[in-house]
Backbone and ligand atoms as CSV (ligand in chain L), in Angstrom:
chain,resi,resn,atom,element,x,y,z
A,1,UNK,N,N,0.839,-1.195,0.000
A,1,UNK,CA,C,0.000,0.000,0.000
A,1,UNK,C,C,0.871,1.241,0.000
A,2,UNK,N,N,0.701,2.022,-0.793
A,2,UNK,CA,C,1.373,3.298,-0.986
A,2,UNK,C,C,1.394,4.236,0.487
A,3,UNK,N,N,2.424,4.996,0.756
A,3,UNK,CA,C,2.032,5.239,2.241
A,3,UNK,C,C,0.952,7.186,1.857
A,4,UNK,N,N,0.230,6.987,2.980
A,4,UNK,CA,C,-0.111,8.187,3.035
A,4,UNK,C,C,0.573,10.036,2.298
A,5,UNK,N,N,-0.436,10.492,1.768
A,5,UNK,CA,C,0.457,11.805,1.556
A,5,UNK,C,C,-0.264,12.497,0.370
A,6,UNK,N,N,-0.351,13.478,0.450
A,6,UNK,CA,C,-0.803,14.020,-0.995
A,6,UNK,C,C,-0.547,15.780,-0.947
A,7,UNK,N,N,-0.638,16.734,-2.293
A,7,UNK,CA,C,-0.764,17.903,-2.253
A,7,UNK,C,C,-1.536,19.193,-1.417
A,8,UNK,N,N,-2.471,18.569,-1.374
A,8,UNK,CA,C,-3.349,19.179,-0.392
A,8,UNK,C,C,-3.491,18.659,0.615
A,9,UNK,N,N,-3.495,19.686,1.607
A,9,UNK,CA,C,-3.693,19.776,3.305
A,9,UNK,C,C,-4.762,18.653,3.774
A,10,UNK,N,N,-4.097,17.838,5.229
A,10,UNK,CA,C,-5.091,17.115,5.327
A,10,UNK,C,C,-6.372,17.558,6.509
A,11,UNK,N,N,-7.771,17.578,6.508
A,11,UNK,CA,C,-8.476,18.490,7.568
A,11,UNK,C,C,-8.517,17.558,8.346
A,12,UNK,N,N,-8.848,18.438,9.732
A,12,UNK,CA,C,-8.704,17.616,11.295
A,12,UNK,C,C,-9.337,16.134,11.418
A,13,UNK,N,N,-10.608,16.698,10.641
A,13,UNK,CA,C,-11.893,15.510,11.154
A,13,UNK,C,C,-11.312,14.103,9.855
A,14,UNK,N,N,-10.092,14.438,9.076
A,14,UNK,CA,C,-9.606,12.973,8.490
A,14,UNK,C,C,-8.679,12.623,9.280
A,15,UNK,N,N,-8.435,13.292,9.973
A,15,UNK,CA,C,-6.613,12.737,10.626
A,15,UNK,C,C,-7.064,11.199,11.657
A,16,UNK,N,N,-7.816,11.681,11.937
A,16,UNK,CA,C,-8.440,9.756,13.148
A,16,UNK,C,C,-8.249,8.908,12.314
A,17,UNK,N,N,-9.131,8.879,11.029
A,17,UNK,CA,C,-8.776,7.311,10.016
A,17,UNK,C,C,-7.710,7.667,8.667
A,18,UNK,N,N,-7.052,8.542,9.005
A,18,UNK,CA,C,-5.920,8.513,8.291
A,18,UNK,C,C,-4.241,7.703,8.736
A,19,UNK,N,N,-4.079,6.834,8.225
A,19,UNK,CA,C,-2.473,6.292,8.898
A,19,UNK,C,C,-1.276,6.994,8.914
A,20,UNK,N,N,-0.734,7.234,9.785
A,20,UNK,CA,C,0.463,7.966,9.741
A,20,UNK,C,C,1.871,7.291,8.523
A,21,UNK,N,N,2.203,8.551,8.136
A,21,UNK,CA,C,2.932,8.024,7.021
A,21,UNK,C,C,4.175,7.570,7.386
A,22,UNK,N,N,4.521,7.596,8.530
A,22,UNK,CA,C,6.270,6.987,9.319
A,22,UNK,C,C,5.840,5.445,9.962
A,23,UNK,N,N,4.884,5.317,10.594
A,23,UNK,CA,C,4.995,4.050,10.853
A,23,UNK,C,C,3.297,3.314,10.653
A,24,UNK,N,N,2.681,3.496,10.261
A,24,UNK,CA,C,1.241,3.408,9.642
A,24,UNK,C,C,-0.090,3.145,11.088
A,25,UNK,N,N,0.570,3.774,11.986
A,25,UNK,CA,C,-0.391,3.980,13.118
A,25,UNK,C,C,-1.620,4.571,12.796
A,26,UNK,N,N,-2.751,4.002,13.548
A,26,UNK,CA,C,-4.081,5.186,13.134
A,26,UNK,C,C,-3.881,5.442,14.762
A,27,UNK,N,N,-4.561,6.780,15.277
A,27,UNK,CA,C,-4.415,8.034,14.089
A,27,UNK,C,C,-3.241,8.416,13.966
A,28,UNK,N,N,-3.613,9.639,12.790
A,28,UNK,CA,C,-2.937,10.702,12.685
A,28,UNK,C,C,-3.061,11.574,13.633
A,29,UNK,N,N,-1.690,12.701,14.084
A,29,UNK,CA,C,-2.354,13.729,14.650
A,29,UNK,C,C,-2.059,14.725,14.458
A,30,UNK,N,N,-1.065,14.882,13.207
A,30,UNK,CA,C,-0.707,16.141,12.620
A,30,UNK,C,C,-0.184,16.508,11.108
A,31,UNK,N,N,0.127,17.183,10.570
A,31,UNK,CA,C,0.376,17.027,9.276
A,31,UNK,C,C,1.575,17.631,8.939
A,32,UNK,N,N,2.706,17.294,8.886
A,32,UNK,CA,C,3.877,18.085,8.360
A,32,UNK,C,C,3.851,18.033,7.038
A,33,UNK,N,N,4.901,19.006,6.716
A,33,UNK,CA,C,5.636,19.157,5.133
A,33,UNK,C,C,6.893,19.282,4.835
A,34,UNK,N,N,7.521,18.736,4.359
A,34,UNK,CA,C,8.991,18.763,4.087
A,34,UNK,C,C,9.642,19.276,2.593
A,35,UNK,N,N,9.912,20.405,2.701
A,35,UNK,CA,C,10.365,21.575,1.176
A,35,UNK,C,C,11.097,20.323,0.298
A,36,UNK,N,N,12.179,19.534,0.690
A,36,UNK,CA,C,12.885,18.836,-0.379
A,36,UNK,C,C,11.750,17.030,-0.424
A,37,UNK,N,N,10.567,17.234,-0.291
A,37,UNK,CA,C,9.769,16.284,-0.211
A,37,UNK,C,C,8.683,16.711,-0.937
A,38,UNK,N,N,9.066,18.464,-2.058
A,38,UNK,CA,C,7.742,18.275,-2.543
A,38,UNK,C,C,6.789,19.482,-1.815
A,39,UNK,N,N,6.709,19.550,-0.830
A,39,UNK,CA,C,6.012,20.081,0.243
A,39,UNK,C,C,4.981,19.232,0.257
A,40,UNK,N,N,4.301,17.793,0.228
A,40,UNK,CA,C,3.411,17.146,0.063
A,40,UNK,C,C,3.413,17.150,1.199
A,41,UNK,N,N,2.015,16.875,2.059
A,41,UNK,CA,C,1.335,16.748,3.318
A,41,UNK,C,C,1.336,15.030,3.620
A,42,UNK,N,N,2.342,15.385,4.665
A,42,UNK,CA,C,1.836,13.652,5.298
A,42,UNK,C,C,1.759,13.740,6.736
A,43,UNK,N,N,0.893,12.663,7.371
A,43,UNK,CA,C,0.153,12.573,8.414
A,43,UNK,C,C,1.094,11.567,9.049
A,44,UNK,N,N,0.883,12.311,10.670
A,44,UNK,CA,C,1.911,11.937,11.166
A,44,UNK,C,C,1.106,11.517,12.497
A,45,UNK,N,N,1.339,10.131,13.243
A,45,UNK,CA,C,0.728,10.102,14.666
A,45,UNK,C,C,1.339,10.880,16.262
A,46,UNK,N,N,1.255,11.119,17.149
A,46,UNK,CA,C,1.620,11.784,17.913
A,46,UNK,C,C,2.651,11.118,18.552
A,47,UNK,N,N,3.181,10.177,18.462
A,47,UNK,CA,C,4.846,9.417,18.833
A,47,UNK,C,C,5.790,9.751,17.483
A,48,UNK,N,N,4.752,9.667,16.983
A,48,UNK,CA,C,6.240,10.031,15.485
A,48,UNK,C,C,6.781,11.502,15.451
A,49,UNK,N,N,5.371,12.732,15.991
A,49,UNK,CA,C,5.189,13.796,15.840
A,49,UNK,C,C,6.432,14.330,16.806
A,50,UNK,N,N,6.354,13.655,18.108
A,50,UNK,CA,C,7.231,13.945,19.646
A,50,UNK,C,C,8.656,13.212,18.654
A,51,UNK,N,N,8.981,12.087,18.291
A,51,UNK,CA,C,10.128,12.269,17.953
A,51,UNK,C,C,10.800,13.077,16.891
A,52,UNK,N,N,9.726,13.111,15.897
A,52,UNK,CA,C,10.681,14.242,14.845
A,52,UNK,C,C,10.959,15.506,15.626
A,53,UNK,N,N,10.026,15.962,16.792
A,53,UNK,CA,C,10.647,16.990,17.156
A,53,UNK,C,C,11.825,17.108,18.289
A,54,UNK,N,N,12.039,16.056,18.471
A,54,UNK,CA,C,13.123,15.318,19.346
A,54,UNK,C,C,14.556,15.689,18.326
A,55,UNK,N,N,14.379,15.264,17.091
A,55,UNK,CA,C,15.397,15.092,15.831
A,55,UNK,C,C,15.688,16.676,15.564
A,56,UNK,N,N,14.608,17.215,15.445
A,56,UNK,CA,C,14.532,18.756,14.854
A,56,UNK,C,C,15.448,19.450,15.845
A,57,UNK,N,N,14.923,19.289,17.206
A,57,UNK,CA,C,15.995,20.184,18.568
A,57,UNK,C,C,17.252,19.607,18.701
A,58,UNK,N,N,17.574,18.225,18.439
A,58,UNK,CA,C,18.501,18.096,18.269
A,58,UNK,C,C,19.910,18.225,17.650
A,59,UNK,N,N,18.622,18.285,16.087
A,59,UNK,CA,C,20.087,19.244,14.953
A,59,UNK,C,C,20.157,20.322,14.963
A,60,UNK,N,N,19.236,21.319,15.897
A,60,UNK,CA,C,19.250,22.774,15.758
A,60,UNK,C,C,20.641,23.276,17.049
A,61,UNK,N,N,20.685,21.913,17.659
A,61,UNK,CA,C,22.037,22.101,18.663
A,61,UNK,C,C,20.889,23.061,20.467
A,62,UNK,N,N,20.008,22.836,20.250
A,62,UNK,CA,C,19.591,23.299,22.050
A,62,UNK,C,C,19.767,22.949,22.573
A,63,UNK,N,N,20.779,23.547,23.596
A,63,UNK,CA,C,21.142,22.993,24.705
A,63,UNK,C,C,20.239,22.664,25.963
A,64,UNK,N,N,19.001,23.055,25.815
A,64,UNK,CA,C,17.909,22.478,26.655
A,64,UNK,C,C,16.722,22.289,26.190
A,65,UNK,N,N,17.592,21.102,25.045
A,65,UNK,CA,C,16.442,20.798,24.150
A,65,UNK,C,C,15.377,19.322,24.946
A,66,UNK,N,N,15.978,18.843,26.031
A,66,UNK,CA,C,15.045,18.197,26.875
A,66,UNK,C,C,13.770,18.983,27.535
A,67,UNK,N,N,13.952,19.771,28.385
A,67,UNK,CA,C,13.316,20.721,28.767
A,67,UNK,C,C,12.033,21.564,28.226
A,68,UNK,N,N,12.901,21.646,26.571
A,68,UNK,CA,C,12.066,22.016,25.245
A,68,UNK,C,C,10.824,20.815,24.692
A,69,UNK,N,N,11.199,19.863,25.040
A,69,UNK,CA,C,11.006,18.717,24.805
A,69,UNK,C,C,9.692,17.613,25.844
A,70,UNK,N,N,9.794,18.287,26.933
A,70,UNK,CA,C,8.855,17.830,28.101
A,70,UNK,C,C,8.043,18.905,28.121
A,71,UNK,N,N,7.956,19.993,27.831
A,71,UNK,CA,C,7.285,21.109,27.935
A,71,UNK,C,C,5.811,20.672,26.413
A,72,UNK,N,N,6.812,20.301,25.445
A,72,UNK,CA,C,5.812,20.191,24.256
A,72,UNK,C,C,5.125,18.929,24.610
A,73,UNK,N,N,5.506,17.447,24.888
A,73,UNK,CA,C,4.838,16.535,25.242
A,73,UNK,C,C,3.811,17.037,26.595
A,74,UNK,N,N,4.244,17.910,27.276
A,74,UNK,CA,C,3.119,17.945,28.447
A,74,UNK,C,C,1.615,18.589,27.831
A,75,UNK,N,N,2.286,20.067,26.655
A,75,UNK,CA,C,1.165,20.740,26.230
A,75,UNK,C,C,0.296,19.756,25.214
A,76,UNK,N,N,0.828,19.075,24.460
A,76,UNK,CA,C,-0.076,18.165,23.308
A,76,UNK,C,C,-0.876,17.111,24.585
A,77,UNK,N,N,-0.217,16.611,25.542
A,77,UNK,CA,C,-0.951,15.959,26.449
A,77,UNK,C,C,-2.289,16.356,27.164
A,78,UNK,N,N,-2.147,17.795,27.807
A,78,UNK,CA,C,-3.257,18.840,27.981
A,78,UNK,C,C,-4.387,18.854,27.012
A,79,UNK,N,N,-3.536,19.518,25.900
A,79,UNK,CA,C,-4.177,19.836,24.482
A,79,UNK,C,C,-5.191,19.422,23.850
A,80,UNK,N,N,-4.464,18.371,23.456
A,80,UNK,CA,C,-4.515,17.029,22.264
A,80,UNK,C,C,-4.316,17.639,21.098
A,81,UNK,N,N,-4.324,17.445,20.307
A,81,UNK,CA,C,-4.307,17.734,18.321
A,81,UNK,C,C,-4.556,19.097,18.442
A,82,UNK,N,N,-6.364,19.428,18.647
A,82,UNK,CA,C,-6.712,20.082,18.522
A,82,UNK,C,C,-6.456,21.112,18.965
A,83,UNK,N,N,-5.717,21.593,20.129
A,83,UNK,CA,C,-4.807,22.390,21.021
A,83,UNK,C,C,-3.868,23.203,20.786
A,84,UNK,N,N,-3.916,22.557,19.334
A,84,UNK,CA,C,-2.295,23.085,18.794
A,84,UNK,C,C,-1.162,22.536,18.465
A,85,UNK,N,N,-0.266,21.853,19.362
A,85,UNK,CA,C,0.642,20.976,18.929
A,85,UNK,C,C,1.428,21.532,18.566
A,86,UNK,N,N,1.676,20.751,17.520
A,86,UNK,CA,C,2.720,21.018,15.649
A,86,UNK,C,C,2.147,22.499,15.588
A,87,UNK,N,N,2.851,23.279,14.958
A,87,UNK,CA,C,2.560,24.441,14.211
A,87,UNK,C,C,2.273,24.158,13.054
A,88,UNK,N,N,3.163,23.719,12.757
A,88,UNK,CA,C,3.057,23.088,10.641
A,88,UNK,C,C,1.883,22.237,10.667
A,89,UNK,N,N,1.077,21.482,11.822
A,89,UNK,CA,C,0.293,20.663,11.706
A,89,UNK,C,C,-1.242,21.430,12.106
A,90,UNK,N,N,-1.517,21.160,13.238
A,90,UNK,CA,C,-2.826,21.803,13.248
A,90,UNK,C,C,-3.348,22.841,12.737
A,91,UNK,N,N,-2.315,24.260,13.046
A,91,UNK,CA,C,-2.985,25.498,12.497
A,91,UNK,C,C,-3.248,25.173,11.414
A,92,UNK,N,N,-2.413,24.355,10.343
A,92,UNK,CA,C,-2.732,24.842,8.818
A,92,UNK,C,C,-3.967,24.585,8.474
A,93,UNK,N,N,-4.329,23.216,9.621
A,93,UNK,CA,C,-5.442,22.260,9.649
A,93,UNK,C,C,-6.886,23.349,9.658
A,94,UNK,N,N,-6.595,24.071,10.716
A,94,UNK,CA,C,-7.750,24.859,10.992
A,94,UNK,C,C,-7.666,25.695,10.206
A,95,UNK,N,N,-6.436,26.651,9.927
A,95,UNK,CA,C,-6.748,27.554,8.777
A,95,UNK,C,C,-7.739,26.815,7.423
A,96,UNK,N,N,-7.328,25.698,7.000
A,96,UNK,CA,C,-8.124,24.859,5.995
A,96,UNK,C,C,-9.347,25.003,6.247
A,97,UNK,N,N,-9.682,24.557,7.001
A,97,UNK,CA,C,-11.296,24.437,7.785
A,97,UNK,C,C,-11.528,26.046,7.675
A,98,UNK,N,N,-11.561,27.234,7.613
A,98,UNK,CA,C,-11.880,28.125,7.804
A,98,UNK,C,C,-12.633,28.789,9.603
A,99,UNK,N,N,-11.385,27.985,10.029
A,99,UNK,CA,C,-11.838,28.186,11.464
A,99,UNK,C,C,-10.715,28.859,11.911
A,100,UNK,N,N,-10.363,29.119,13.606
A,100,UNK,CA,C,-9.524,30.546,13.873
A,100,UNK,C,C,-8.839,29.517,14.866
L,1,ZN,ZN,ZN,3.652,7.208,13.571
């Protein structure tokens, strides 16, 4: 099966029966884009979401990128999806939706 992903943005209310495109978990809970990938939208579940951003603080060199790191898992925990999260993920989500 081809993994998840396409041009256009994916909206909130698909991300539950959508599979995440890193390890094919349902759900999704956010949607990144990657510039040398196209910018194609793929859906990502919320363990894949916490480690890419694990990867991201890591190559950016923060030195309290743990800290950075328990702070975002606590807020998506609070949150959930809908809360916010990802930047690249939800807002775009809601901007799509024509919601605020
Ligand atoms: Zn995943």
């Amino acid at each position: 099966m081809r993994r998840p992903g396409r041009v256009g943005v994916y909206y909130e209310e698909e991300l539950p029966t959508t599979p995440c495109f890193r390890c094919g978990a349902t759900p999704s809970a956010y949607t990144w884009t990657i510039c040398s990938d196209g910018n194609r939208y793929r859906p990502i579940c919320l363990p894949c979401d916490i480690a890419l951003q694990e990867v991201v603080l890591l190559f950016m060199g923060f030195k309290n990128w743990r800290s950075k790191l328990e702070r975002y898992k606590a807020r998506v925990a609070a949150e959930g999806p809908a809360g916010g999260g990802c930047p690249s993920g939800a807002g775009e989500s809601r901007r799509a939706m024509g919601g605020g």
